[in-house]
LOFI-715871 format. One line per 2 residues: number of its first residue (from 1); their letters; for each residue x, y, z of C-alpha. Coordinates in steps of 0.2 Angstrom, whole numbers, plus 5000, padded with zeros to 4 digits. Last residue first. Layout:
BEGIN
NUM	a	X:Y:Z; ...
// end
This chain:
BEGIN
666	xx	4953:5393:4706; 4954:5394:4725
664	xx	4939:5382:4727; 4948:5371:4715
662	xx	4962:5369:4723; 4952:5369:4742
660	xx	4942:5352:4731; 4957:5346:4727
658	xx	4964:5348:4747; 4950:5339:4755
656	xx	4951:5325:4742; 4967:5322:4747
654	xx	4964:5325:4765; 4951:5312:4764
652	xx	4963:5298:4754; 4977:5301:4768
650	xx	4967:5298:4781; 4958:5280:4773
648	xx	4977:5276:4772; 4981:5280:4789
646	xx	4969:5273:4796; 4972:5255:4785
644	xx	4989:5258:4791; 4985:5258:4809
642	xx	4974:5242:4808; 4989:5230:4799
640	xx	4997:5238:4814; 4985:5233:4827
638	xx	4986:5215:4818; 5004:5212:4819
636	xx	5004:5217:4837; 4989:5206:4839
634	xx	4995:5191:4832; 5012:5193:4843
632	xx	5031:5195:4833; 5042:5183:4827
630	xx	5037:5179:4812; 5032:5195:4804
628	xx	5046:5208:4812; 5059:5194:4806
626	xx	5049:5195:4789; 5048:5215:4788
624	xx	5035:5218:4774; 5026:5224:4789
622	xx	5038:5237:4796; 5041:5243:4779
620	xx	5023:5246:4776; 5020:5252:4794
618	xx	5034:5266:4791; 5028:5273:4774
616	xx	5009:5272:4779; 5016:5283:4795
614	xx	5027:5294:4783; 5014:5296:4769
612	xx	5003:5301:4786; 5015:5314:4791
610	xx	5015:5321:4774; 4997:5322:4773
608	xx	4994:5333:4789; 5007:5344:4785
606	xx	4998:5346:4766; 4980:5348:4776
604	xx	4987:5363:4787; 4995:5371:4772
602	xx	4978:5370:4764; 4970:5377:4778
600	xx	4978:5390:4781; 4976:5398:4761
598	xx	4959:5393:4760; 4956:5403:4778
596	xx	4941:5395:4780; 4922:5393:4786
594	xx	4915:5406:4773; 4925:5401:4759
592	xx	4920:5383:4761; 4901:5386:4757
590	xx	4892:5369:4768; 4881:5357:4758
588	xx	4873:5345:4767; 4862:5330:4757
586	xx	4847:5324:4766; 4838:5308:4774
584	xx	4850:5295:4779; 4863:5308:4781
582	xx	4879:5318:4771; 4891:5330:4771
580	xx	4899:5341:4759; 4910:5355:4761
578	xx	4906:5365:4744; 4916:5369:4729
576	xx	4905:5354:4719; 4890:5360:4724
574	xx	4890:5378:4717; 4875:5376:4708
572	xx	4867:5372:4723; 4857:5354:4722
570	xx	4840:5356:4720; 4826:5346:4735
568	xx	4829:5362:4744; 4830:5369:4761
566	xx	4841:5383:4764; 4847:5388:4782
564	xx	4855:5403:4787; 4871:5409:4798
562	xx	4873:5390:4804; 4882:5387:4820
560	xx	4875:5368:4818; 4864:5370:4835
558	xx	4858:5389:4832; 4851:5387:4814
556	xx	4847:5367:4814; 4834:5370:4829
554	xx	4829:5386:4818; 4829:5375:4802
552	xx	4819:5359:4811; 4801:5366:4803
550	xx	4810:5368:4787; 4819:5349:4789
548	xx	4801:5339:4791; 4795:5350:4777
546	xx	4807:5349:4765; 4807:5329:4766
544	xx	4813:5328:4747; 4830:5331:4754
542	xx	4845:5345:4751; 4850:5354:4765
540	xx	4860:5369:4762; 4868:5379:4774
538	xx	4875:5394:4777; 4891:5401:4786
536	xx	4894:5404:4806; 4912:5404:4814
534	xx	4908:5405:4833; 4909:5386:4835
532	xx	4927:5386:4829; 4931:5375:4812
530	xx	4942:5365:4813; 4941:5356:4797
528	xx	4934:5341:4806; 4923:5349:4818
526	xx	4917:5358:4805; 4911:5341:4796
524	xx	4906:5332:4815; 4896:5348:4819
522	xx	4886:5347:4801; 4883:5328:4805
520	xx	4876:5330:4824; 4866:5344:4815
518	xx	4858:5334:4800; 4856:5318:4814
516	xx	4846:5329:4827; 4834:5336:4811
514	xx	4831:5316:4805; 4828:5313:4825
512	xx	4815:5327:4824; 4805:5318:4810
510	xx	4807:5301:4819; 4799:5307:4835
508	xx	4787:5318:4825; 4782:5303:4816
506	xx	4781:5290:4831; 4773:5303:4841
504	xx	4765:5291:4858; 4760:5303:4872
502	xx	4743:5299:4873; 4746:5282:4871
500	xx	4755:5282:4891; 4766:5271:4897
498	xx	4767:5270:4915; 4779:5280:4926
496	xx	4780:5271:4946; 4769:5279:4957
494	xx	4777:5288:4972; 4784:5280:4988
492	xx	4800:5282:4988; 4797:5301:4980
490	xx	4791:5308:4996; 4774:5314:5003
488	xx	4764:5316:4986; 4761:5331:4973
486	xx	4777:5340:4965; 4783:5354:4961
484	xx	4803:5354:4963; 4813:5355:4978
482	xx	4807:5338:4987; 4811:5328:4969
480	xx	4830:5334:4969; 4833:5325:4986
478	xx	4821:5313:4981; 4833:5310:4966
476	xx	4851:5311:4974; 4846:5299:4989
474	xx	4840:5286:4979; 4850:5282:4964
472	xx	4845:5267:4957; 4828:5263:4964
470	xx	4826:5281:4960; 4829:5281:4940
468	xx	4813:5280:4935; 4805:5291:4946
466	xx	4818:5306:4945; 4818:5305:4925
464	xx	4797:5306:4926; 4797:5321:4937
462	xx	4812:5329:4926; 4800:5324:4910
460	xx	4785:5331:4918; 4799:5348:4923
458	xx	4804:5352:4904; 4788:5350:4896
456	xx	4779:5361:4907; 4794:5375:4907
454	xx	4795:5372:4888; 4773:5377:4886
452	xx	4776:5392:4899; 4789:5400:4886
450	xx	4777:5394:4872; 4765:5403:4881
448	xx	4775:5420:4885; 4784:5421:4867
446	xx	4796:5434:4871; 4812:5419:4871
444	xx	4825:5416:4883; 4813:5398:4888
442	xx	4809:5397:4871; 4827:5397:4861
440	xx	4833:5388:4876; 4823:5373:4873
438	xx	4830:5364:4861; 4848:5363:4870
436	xx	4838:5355:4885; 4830:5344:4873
434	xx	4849:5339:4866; 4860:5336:4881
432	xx	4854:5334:4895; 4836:5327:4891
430	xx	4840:5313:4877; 4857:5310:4879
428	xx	4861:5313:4899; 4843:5307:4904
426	xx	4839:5291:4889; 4856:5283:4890
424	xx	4855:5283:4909; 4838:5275:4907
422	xx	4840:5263:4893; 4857:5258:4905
420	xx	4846:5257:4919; 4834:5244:4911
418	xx	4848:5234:4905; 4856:5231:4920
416	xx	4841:5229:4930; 4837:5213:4920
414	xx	4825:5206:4932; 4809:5202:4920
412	xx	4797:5215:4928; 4813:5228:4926
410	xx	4814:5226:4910; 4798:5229:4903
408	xx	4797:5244:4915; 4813:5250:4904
406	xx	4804:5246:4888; 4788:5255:4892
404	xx	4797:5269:4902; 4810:5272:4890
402	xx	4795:5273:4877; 4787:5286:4885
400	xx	4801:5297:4885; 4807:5296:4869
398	xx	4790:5300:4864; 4790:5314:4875
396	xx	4805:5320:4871; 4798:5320:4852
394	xx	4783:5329:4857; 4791:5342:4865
392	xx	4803:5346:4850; 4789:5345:4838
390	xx	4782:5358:4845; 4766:5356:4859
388	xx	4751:5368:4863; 4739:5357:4851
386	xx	4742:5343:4866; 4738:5354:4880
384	xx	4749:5359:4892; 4759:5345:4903
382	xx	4757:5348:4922; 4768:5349:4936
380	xx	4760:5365:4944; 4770:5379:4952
378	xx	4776:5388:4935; 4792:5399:4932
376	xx	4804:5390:4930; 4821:5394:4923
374	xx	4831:5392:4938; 4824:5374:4944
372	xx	4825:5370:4926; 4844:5371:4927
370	xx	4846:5366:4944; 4839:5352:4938
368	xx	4850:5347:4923; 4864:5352:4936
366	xx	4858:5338:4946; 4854:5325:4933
364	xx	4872:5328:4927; 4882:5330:4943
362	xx	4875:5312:4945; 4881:5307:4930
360	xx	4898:5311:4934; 4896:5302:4951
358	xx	4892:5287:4939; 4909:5290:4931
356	xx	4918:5291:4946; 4911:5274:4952
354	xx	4915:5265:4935; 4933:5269:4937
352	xx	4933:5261:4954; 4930:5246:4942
350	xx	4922:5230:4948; 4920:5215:4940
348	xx	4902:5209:4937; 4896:5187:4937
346	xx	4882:5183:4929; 4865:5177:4935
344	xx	4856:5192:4926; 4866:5204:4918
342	xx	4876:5221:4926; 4881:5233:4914
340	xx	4875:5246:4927; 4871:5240:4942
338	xx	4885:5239:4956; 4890:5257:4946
336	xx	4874:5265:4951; 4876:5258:4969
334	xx	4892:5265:4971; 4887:5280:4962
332	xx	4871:5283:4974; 4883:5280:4990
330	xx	4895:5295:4986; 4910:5297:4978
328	xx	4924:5297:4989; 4916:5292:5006
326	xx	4904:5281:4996; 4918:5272:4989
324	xx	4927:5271:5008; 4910:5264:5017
322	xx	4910:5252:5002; 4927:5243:5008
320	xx	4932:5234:4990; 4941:5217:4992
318	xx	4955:5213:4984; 4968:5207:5000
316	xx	4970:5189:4993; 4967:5182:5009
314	xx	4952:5193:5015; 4944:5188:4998
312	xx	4937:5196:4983; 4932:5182:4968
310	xx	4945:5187:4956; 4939:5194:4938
308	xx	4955:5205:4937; 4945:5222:4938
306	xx	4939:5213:4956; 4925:5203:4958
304	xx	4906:5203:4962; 4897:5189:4962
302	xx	4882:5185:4951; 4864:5188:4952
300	xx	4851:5177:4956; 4833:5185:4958
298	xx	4818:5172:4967; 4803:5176:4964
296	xx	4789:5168:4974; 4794:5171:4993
294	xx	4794:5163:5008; 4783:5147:5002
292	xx	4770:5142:5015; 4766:5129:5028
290	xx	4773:5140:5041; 4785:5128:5050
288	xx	4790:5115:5035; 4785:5126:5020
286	xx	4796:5142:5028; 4808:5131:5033
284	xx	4812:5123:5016; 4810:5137:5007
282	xx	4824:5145:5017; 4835:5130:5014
280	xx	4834:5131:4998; 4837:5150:4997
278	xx	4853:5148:5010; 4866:5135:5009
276	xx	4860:5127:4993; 4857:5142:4982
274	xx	4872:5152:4990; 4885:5154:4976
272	xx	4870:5160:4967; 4870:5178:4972
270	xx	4852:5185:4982; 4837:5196:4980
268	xx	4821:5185:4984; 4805:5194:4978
266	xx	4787:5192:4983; 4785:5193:5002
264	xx	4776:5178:5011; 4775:5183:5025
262	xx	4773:5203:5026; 4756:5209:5031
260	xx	4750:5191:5044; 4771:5190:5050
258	xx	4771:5209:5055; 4753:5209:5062
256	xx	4759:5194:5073; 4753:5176:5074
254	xx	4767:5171:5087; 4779:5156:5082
252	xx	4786:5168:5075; 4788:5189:5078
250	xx	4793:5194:5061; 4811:5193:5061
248	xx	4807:5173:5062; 4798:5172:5047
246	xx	4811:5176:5032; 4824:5172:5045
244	xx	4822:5155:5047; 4835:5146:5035
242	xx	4847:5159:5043; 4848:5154:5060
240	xx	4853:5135:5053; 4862:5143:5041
238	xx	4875:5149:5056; 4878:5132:5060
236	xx	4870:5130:5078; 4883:5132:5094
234	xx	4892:5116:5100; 4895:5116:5119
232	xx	4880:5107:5124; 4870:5110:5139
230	xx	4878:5104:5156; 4864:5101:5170
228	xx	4864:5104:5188; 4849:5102:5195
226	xx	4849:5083:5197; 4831:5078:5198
224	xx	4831:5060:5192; 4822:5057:5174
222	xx	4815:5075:5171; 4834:5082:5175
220	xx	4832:5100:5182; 4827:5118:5177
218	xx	4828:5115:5158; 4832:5129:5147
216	xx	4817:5132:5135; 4812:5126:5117
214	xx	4819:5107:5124; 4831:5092:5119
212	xx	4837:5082:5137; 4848:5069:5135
210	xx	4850:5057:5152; 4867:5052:5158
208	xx	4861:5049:5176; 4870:5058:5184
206	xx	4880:5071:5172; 4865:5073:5166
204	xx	4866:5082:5146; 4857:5097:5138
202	xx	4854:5101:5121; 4847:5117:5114
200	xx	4861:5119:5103; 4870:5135:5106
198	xx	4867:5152:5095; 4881:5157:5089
196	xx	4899:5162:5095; 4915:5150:5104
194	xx	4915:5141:5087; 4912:5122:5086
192	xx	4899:5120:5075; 4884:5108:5075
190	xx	4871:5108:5060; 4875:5093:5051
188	xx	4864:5092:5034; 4856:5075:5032
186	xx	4861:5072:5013; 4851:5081:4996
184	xx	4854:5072:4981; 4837:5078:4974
182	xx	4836:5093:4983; 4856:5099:4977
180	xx	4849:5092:4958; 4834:5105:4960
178	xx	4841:5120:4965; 4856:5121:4952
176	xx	4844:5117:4939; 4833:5131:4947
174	xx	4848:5143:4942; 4845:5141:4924
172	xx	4828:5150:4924; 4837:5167:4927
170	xx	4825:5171:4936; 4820:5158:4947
168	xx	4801:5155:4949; 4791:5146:4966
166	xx	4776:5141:4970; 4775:5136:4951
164	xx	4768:5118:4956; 4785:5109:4952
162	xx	4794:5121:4964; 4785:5117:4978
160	xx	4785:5100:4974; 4805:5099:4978
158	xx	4805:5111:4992; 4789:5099:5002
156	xx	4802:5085:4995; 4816:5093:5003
154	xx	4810:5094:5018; 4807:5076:5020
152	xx	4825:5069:5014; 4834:5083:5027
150	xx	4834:5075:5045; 4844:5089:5053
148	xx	4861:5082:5062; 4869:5084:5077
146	xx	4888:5079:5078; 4897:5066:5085
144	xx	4913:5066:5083; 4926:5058:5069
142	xx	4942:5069:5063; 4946:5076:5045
140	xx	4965:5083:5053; 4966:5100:5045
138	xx	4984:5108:5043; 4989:5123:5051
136	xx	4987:5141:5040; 4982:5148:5056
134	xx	4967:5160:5049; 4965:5151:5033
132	xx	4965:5131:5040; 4973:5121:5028
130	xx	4964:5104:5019; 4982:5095:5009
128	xx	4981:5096:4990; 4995:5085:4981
126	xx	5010:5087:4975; 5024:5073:4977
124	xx	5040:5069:4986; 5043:5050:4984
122	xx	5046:5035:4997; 5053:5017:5000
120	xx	5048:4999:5005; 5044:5000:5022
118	xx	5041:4984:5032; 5059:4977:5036
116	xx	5055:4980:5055; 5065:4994:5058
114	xx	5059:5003:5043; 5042:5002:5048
112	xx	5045:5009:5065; 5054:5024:5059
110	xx	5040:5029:5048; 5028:5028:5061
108	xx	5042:5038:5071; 5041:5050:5059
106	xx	5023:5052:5055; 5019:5051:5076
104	xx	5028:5068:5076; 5021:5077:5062
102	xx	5002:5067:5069; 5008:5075:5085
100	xx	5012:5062:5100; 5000:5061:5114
98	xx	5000:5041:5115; 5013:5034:5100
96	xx	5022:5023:5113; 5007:5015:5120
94	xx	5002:5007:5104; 4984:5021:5098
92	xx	4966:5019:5104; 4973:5030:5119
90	xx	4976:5045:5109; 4986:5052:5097
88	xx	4986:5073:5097; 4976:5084:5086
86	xx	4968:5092:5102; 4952:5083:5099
84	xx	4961:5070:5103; 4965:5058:5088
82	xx	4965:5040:5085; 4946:5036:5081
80	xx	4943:5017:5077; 4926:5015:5063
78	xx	4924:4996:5063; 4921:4991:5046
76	xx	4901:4988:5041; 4907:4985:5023
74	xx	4896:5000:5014; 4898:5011:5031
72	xx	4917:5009:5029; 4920:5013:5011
70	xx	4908:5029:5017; 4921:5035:5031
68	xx	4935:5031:5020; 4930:5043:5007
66	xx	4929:5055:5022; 4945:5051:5027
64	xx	4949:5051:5047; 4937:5036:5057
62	xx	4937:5028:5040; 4953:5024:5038
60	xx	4955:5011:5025; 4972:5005:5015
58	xx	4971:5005:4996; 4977:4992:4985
56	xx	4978:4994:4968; 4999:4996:4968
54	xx	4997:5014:4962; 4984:5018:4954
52	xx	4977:5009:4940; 4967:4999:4950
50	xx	4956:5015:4958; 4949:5010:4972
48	xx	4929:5016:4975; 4922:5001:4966
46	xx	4925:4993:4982; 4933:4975:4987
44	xx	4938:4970:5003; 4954:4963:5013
42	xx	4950:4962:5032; 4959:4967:5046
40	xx	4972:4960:5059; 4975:4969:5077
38	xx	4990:4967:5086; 4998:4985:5081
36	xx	5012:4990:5071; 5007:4983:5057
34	xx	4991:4977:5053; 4990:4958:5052
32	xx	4981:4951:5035; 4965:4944:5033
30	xx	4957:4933:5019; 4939:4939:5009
28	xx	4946:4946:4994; 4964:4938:4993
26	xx	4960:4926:4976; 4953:4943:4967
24	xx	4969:4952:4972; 4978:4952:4954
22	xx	4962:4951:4941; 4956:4968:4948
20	xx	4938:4966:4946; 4931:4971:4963
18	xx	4942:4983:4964; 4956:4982:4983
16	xx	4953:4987:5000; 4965:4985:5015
14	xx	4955:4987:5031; 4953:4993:5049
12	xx	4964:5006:5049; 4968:5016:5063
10	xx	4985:5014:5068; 4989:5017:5047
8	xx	4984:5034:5050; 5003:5039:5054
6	xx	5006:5036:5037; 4997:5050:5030
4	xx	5004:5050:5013; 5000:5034:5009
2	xx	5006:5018:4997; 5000:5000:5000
// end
């Protein structure tokens, strides 16, 4: 036999073998002596040995392996203990290896056998030894007695529960976890030996020996009298404590208010590396002692790990202290970033990054509303009436309403992570950043009702924005909430936004986002020859939706930096000199001698094309390179292949930039 634990051999009480291993199938059945000992043990057969390993014989200890342990209950071996709880050898050990360490009796044991002609030689090899985490000592598996929970019943009640629909995980894969743990489920020990917890409510007579198992600390011994009892030392696993808590917190066994209003609740929020140990178990209970299910939905989201995708752990020092995020960036942008990109059932890392970046949108939302705040001038949230509205209204509102739908659409089937990311795409694009803009003409405007018609606008859509994104940033939005006009007593306990048909404008929606595209596409052009914001010059917009772009001109006028805007479904005759720029639904045409200096900018491009001939110049030569080819990465050969496409595409645009300047200048 072969071991790495020699000293164990005291307490072996068998040498097993396979069934169908050829060499030993004449030995199954005979017994040989046990070495160092006076005892002599059986030679079995298992399916548990492995013949290929080794020699094929195994020796058994099943007082001190857990494999063992079961080997042992299958053959009905005596199970002989020979450690003290102290990790020392005890008295079911030869006299001479009494109160020795398993380190020391290992030697000795090793010694012994060599003395006596019985050891037959030995090899370092890796292999993975239980260690404790705090001490780092190594962890004897040793026998005691232990109390255990009956689990086979409990489980079925769990089992059916889910069968009936009682019971829904979302994601759906999870229950696969749940239901193989319930099927295979074992009795689950509940003892612990930690100096804290909740003890076991066992006492023992000293006396008489008698077990007493009671709700209430006994007084005395029911069999003999003796007052002096001594209740268990073990305290309860902390599951145990646990697997009631859904019912317990709420005053149970008593028939309280609490336990009558809020058992069973409807949502479980919880990580799937505790499906067994916990939401099992709570089901469980909550069937066995209340005859109901604790909850109906049941949300498994993933662990959170550090930016390398390691689980945090004391021992690997990763770990996030959230008291110190929300210190530096407040507790809403911790919370934003725990959600954001988040998907169901899968794991998230965690960028600190993320946390300044959702503090950013924080600012957002609150400058936003210091924004309207300061231009508002109503006292009532209230949208005017419909004929009242621009197109610009109407298209936030569309927006709007469709973030709602599809975000509450979201929300009823758990992925948070996408619903808050069509919200935060929906508040710093949508709102911040272009309705606002759309608005300023009005609100600095002369026109009193269309004055009062933006403010209205303006702060339903706030209201709306504050509501939706509450449950992930609650402290900034009711804070916001309590200083604008509102009805109710806080925003946590305001209606949720429901979709509304009344504010569905597909055609103005798509009418204005035509406009939006025109002037993100005229600002992209300038911004590409440098031109300033302040420099104005015409444009034309060629399109046969005239109408759609006339009623966006003065949105186009003051957003593109435009000095007049001509709508036609005729090309100018000048086209060809023109800046030109196009979109899905019109053709842009921007006078070049009213944006530059021809003179500048041609210079400008001709530097600009001579250091990319010299980047197109140096990639080429650096990839016909074979050594460079052959011996460098995939990737780094690839991010250059990448770069001289750039600069290639590059060179082609400030060429034709430059013969349309020539001509121009001509």
């Amino acid at each position: 036999i072969a071991t790495t634990r020699p000293e164990t051999l005291l307490g072996d009480t068998a040498v097993a073998v396979h069934p169908d291993d050829e060499r030993y199938k004449a030995i199954v059945g005979k017994k040989l002596k046990l070495p160092l000992t006076d005892r002599v043990i059986p030679i079995i057969a298992d399916t548990y040995v492995d013949k290929e390993f080794g020699t094929g014989m195994v020796k058994i200890t099943p007082a001190h392996d857990p494999n063992d342990w079961e080997v042992g209950k299958r053959h009905n071996l005596e199970v002989i203990n020979i450690l003290n709880p102290d990790g020392t050898l005890n008295n079911n050990c030869p006299e001479k290896y009494r109160g020795m360490t398993c380190a020391a009796a290992r030697e000795l044991v090793n010694q012994d056998l060599k003395d006596q002609g019985l050891f037959k030689g030995e090899e370092k090899l890796v292999h993975s030894v239980g260690h404790c985490y705090r001490c780092k000592t190594v962890v004897e598996p040793f026998l005691s007695y232990q109390w255990f929970v009956k689990m086979r019943p409990l489980a079925e009640k769990a089992l059916n529960a889910w069968k009936k629909g009682e019971i829904v995980f979302h994601p759906q894969k999870w229950e696969n976890t749940y239901t193989h743990w319930l099927e295979n489920i074992r009795d689950w020990c509940i003892s612990r030996q930690l100096w804290w917890g909740h003890r076991i409510p066992v006492w023992y007579c000293d006396k008489c020996g008698e077990m007493i198992v009671a709700r209430k600390d006994p007084a005395k011994c029911p069999k003999c009298g003796y007052d002096h009892l001594r209740q268990d030392e073990d305290v309860l696993d902390t599951w145990f404590s646990s697997w009631l808590w859904p019912f317990s917190t709420l005053g149970w066994p008593e028939k309280t208010d609490d336990l009558k209003k809020y058992y069973p609740t409807s949502t479980l929020v919880t990580a799937y590396d505790i499906i067994f140990f916990w939401v099992s178990r709570m089901i469980m209970a909550g069937l066995e002692f209340t005859g109901e299910v604790p909850f109906k939905d049941i949300y498994i989201h993933g662990l959170v790990r550090d930016k390398l995708g390691r689980k945090m752990s004391k021992s690997l020092g990763n770990g996030i202290d959230p008291l110190e995020m929300i210190d530096r960036y407040g507790s809403d942008a911790l919370r934003m970033n725990m959600i954001t990109g988040n998907s169901p059932g899968n794991d998230t890392r965690f960028f600190v990054e993320h946390c300044e970046a959702m503090r950013n949108f924080a600012n957002k939302l609150w400058n936003a509303s210091r924004y309207v705040m300061m231009n508002l001038e109503i006292e009532k949230n209230q949208l005017p009436e419909r004929e009242k509205l621009e197109i610009a209204d109407r298209w936030i509102l569309s927006k709007l309403n469709r973030t709602v739908r599809e975000a509450t659409e979201n929300m009823e089937k758990f992925e948070l992570g996408v619903a808050i990311q069509k919200i935060y795409d929906f508040i710093w694009d949508d709102y911040c950043d272009w309705y606002i803009e759309l608005t300023k003409a009005r609100l600095y405007g002369e026109d009193a009702e269309a004055k009062q018609t933006a403010q209205q606008v303006l702060l339903y859509v706030l209201d709306q924005i504050l509501r939706l994104v509450h449950p992930f940033m609650p402290f900034v939005t009711e804070e916001i909430w309590q200083a604008i006009p509102h009805e109710g007593e806080a925003l946590i306990v305001a209606s949720w936004p429901r979709w509304d048909e009344s504010l569905d404008y597909p055609t103005e929606e798509q009418h204005m986002e035509s406009v939006m595209t025109a002037i993100r596409t005229v600002r992209n052009r300038r911004a590409e020859m440098n031109v300033p914001p302040s420099k104005k010059a015409d444009l034309y917009v060629v399109t046969d939706k005239q109408e759609v772009f006339t009623e966006g001109a003065p949105f186009i006028t003051r957003l593109a930096y435009a000095d007049r805007v001509f709508v036609s479904a005729e090309e100018p005759a000048d086209h060809e000199s023109m800046a030109q720029a196009v979109t899905p639904d019109a053709k842009l045409y921007l006078p070049l001698a009213q944006l530059v200096d021809i003179e500048k900018e041609l210079a400008r491009i001709s530097k600009e094309r001579e250091n990319a001939e010299k980047e197109i110049a140096r990639a080429e030569a650096q990839l016909s390179n074979e050594k460079f080819v052959s011996r460098a990465p995939a990737n780094v050969i690839q991010a250059q292949r990448e770069k001289l496409e750039q600069s290639r595409k590059l060179l082609a645009q400030l060429e034709d930039s430059e013969e349309r300047l020539r001509k121009l200048k001509k």
